[in-house]
Every structure is written in structure tokens, then in C-alpha cells.
C-alpha positions as CSV (number, residue, x, y, z in Angstrom):
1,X,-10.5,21.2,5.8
2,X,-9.7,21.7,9.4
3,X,-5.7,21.0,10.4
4,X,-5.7,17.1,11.2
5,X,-3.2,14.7,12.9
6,X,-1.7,12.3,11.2
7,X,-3.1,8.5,11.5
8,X,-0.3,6.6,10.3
9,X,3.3,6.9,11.1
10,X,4.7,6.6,7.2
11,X,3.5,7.7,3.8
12,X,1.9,11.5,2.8
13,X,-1.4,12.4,4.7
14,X,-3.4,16.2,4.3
15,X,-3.1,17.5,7.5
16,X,-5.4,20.8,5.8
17,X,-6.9,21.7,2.1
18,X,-3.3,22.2,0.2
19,X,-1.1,20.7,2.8
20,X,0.9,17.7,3.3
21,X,2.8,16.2,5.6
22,X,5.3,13.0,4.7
23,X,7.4,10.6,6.4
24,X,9.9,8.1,5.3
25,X,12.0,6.0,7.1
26,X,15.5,6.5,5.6
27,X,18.1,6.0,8.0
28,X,20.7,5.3,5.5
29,X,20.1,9.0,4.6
30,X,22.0,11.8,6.2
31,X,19.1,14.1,4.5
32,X,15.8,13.5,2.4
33,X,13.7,16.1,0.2
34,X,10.6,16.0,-1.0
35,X,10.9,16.5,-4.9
36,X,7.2,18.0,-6.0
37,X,6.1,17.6,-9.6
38,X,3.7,19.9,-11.2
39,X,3.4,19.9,-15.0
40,X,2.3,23.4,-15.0
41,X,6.7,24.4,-13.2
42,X,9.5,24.2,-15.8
43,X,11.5,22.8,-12.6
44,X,10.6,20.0,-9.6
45,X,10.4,22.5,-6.2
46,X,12.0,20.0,-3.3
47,X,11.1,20.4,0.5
48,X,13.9,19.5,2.8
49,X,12.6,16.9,5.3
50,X,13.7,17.2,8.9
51,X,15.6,14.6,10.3
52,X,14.1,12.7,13.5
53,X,15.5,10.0,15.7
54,X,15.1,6.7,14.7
55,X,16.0,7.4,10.8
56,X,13.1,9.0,10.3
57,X,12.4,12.2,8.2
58,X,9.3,14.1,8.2
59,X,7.7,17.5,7.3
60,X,4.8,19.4,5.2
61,X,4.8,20.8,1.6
62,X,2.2,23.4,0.3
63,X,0.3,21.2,-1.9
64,X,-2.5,18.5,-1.9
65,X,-4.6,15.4,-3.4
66,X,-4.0,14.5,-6.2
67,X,-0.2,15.8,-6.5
68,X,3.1,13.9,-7.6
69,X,6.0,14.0,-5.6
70,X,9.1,11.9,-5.1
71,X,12.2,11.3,-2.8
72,X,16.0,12.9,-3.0
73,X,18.4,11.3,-0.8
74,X,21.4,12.6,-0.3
75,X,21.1,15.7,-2.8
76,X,21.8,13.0,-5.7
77,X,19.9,13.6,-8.8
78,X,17.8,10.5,-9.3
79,X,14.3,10.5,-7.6
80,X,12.7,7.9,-5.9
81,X,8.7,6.7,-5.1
82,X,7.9,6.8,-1.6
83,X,7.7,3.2,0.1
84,X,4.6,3.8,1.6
85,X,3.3,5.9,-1.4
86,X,-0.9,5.1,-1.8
87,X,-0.7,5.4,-5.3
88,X,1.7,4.9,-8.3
89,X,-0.4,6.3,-11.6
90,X,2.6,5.5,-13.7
91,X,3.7,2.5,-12.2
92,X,6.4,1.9,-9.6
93,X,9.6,3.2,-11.5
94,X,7.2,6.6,-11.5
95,X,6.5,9.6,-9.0
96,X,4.0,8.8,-6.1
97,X,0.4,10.3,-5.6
98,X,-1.6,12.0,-2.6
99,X,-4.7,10.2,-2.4
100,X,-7.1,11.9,0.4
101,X,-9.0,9.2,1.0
102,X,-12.3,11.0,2.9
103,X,-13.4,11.7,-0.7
104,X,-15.3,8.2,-1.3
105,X,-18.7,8.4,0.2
106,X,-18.9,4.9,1.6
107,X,-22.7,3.3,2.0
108,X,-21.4,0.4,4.2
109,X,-22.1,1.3,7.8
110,X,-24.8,-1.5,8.5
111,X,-22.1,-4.0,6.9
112,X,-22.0,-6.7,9.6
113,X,-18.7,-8.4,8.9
114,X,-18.0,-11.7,8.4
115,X,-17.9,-15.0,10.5
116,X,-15.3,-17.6,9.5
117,X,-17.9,-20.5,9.7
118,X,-20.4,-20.7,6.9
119,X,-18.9,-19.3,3.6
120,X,-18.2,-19.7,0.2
121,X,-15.0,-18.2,-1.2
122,X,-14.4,-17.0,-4.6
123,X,-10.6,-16.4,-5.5
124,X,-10.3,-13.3,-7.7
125,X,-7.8,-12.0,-9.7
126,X,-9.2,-8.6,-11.1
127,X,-6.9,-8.7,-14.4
128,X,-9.1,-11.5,-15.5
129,X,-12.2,-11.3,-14.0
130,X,-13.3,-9.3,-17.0
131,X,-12.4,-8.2,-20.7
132,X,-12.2,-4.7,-18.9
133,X,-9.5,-6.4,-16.2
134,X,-11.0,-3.3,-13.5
135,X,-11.9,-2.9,-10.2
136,X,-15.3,-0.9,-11.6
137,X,-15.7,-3.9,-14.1
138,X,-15.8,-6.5,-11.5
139,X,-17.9,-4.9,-9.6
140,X,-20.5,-4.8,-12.4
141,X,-20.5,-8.4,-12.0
142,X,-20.8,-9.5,-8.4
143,X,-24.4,-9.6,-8.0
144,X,-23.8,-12.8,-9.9
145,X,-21.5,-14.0,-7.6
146,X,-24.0,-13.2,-4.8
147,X,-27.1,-14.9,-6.4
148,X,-25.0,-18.5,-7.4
149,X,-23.9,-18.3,-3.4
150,X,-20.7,-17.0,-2.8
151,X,-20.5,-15.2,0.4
152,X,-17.0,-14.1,0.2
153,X,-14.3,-12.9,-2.0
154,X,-10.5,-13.5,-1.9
155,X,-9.0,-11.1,-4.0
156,X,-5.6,-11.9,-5.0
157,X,-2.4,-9.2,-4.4
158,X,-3.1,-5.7,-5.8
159,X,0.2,-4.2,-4.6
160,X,1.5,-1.8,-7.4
161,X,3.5,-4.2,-9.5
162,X,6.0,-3.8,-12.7
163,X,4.3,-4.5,-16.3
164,X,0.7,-4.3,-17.3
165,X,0.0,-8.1,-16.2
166,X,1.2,-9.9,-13.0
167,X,-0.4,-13.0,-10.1
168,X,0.3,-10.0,-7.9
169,X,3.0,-12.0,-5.7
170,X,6.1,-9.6,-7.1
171,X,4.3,-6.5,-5.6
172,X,6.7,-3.8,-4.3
173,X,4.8,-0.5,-3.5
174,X,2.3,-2.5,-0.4
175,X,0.5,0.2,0.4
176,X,-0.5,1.4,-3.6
177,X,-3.3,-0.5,-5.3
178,X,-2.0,-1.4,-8.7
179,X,-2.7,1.3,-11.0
180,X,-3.6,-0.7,-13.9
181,X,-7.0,-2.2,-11.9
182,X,-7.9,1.5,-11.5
183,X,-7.3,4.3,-8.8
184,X,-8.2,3.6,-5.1
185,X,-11.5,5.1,-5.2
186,X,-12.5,2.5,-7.6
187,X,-11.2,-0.5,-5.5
188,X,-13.3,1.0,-2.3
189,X,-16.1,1.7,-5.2
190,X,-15.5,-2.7,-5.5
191,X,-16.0,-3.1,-1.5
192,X,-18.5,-1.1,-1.0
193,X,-20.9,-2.7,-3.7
194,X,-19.7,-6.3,-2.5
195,X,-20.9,-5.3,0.7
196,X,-24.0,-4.1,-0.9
197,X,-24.7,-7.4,-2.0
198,X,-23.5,-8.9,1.4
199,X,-20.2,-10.0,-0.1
200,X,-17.6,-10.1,2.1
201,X,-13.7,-9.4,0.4
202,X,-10.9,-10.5,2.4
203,X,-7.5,-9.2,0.8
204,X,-4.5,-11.6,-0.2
205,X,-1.1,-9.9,1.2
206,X,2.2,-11.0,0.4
207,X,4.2,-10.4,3.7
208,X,7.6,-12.7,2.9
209,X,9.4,-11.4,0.3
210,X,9.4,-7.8,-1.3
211,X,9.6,-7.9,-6.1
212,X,13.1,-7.2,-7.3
213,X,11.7,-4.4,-10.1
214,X,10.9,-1.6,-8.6
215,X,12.1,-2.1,-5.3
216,X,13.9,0.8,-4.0
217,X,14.1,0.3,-0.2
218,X,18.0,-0.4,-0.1
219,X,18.2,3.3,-1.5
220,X,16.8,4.2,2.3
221,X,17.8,1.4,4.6
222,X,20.0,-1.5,4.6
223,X,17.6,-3.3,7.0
224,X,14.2,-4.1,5.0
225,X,16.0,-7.3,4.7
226,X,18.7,-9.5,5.9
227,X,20.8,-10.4,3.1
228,X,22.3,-14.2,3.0
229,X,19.4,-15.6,4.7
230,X,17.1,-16.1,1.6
231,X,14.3,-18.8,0.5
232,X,13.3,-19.4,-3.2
233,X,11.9,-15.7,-3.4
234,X,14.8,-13.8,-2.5
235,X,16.1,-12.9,0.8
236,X,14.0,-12.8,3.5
237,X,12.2,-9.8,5.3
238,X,14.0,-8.6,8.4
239,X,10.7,-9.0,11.4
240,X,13.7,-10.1,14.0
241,X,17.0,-8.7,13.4
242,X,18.5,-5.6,14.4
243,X,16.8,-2.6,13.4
244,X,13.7,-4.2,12.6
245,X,11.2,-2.1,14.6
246,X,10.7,0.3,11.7
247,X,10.3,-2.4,9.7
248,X,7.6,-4.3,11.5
249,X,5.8,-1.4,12.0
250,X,5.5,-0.5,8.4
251,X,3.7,-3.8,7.6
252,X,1.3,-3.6,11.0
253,X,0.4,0.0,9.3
254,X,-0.1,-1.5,6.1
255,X,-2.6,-4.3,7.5
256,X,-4.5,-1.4,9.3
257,X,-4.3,0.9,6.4
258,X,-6.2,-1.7,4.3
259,X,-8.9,-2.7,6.6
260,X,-9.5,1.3,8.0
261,X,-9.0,2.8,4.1
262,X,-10.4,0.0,2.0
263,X,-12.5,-1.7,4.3
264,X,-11.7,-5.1,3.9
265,X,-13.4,-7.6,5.8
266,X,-9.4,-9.7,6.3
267,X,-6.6,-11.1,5.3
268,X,-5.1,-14.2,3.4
269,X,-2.1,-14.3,3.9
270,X,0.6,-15.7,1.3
271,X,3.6,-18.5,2.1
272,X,3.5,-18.1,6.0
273,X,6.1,-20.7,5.8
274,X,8.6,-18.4,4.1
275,X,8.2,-15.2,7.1
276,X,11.0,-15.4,9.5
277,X,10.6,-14.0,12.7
278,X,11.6,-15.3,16.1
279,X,10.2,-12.4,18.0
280,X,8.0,-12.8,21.1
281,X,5.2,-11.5,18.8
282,X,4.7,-13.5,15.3
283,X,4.3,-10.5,12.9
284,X,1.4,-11.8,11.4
285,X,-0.1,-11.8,14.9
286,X,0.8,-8.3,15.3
287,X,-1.1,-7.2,11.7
């Protein structure tokens, strides 16, 4: 692999074979490692991060797809996932995963898209779609769906979440699919055969509230959300406050992240009512 750029502004990318590059937004931090785990080492090896205007701290690690790694803050001793982390094998409590996503060898280029006029939706929760509850299981099954006339799937959230079962509205990693459906080869494995079958899948996002297990963005930053100002979720994502660039722009990268990575055909977005945001831009008009 030749050296690449990075495409999104948070979250680990391979910039070569056995090198990664990672950035977090962490501006409560005055500095952040990178805590490796390898299974084969006695001992975590941490990469100091460098700090950057903004909050931001970035920087590369010799290692590569399909590594663990975590965050330090602050030299303290417990580790945290990263907030942009594109996979969570053990869950969200555990370490985070490289996923080099040029792997899947996607058969989808003549895809056409889909029109809003015209279609049939089927909502989908993949935990009970099948005995199996899988992303490979359900996609055993949609040339079903495409012969009784459905033209278009809604799946519902698939956000890492805590426990084995879950709606998917409590999600907390947004950029990880949930590890008990299966890896994210095997949800792009799902798209590709819907689009096969000339499904379209349009992906249910839950943009108003972050789940209070496993959320660990107040270890980083104080403005994810602004406290006091809640709704019957919890308190309510900060889109218009101060400091809320960095925040806005890590859900505009996680609406392009799942229609560039995952190729998803759009978005349902969950209780619009409950996002907050006075700015001249409506976030959801920014994703």
C-alpha cells in the first residue's frame, strides 16, 4: 500500500501497509496516547499524540488492520475507546479496531440509487430478522423481500451499543457497526447483495441524544453536550453552543462515512424534534 491521505478528519485510517494515523478531538486533554494492544506483548506500547490547535491530537503508530488500540489521557491509567472508533469487537466498554475498509470487493457500481417516489419500505431490525440475528443472515433472506415487492429497506440503528440486545436508539460508538450483527465487512456484504437484488437500504441514525453506557466523550471534552438543557433522553447535543464546530463536524463525517464506506442509499433520521440547533445551517441539512 502506497502512503495515503487521510479522508476523514477523526478516527484511525492506514495511511501505508502497517501504519496508522489517529485523531481525537480531546480538548479537555493537556496530552493523549495511543495505548496499542497486542496479545502476543506482556505490556500495552503507547504513542504520544501531538497536540494541534483546536483540541485536536493526532499522529501515526507502526501497526495496521485489524489492531486494538485505545486512548490515555492525561497519563492516568484507565484506557478509553476512541469516539470515532469503526469497530468495537468487545463491545463499547472494550479497546477499538482498525478496519481498512478497501478490503471488501464491492459488485455495486451499476447501482442506480434510489428515487423517493415509488417505493416500498421494509423496517429492519437485524437482531430479529433471523434466528441467526446477523448482517450475513439477513442477507440470505432478501431476495424474498425483493420478489413480495419491497424496494427499500430501513434498517434500524446499528451504532455499537451496550448488552447483546438493544432497538439501537442508546447507541454510543456512531461510527462502529454493532459487533454483535457481525464485523463491517459483513454489513457492506448486506448492501451490496440488497443492491444486487435492486434493494435500496437507507440507514436509521440517531443524531439527538448520545446512550449513557459506554459513553466516554466527557473524558475528552466538556462540549459534546450542553448540560441543563435536556429532553426525555438526556441532555441535549451541543450543534449551537460554544465550541460546537468540532462537534458538528464529527456527525457531518459520520453521515459521509456511512454513505462513502457502507454505501447506503440515505438516511432516516430519528426524533428531529429533539436536535437543537439554531445555527444558520440545520445540522441535519449539513449531513
Amino acid at each position: 500500500m502506497s502512503r495515503l491521505k487521510r479522508r476523514y478528519l477523526i478516527g484511525a485510517e492506514l495511511i501505508s501497509d502497517n501504519e496508522t494515523h489517529f485523531r481525537v478531538w480531546a480538548p479537555r486533554a493537556r496530552e493523549v496516547d495511543v495505548v496499542l494492544d497486542d496479545a502476543a506483548e506482556p505490556k500495552p506500547k503507547f504513542c504520544q499524540l501531538t497536540a494541534e490547535p483546536g483540541g485536536y491530537f493526532s499522529g501515526a503508530a507502526k501497526t495496521g488492520s485489524g489492531a486494538r488500540y485505545r486512548f490515555r489521557v492525561n497519563g492516568a491509567p484507565k484506557f478509553y475507546p476512541d469516539p470515532a472508533s469503526r469497530f468495537q469487537p468487545g463491545g463499547p466498554h472494550g479497546s477499538s479496531c482498525i478496519v481498512d475498509p478497501t478490503q471488501f470487493r464491492w459488485s455495486d457500481a451499476d447501482w442506480p440509487g434510489l428515487k423517493l417516489k415509488g417505493q416500498v419500505f421494509y423496517e429492519m431490525h437485524i437482531g430479529t430478522f433471523t434466528n441467526e440475528g446477523t448482517w450475513r443472515a439477513a442477507a440470505e433472506e432478501l431476495s424474498e423481500l425483493a420478489r413480495i415487492g419491497i424496494t427499500a429497506i430501513e434498517m434500524m440503528p446499528v451504532a455499537e451499543f451496550p448488552g447483546t440486545f438493544g432497538w439501537g436508539y442508546d447507541g454510543v460508538d456512531l461510527f462502529a457497526p454493532s459487533h454483535v450483527y457481525g464485523t463491517p465487512d459483513d454489513l457492506r456484504g448486506f448492501v451490496d447483495r440488497a443492491h444486487s437484488l435492486g434493494l435500496g437500504v437507507i440507514l436509521d441514525v440517531v443524531y439527538n441524544h448520545f446512550g449513557p453506557d459506554g459513553n466516554y466523550l466527557g473524558i475528552l471534552s466538556d462540549d459534546y453536550l450542553l448540560r441543563g438543557k435536556g429532553h426525555e433522553w438526556g441532555d441535549v447535543i451541543n450543534f449551537d453552543g460554544p465550541n460546537s464546530g468540532p462537534v458538528r463536524e464529527f456527525f457531518v463525517t459520520n453521515g459521509r462515512y456511512w454513505i462513502e464506506e457502507f454505501h447506503f442509499d440515505g438516511f432516516r433520521f430519528d426524533a428531529t424534534h429533539a436536535i437543537r440547533d439554531q445555527s444558520e445551517e440545520y445540522i441535519i441539512g449539513a449531513v
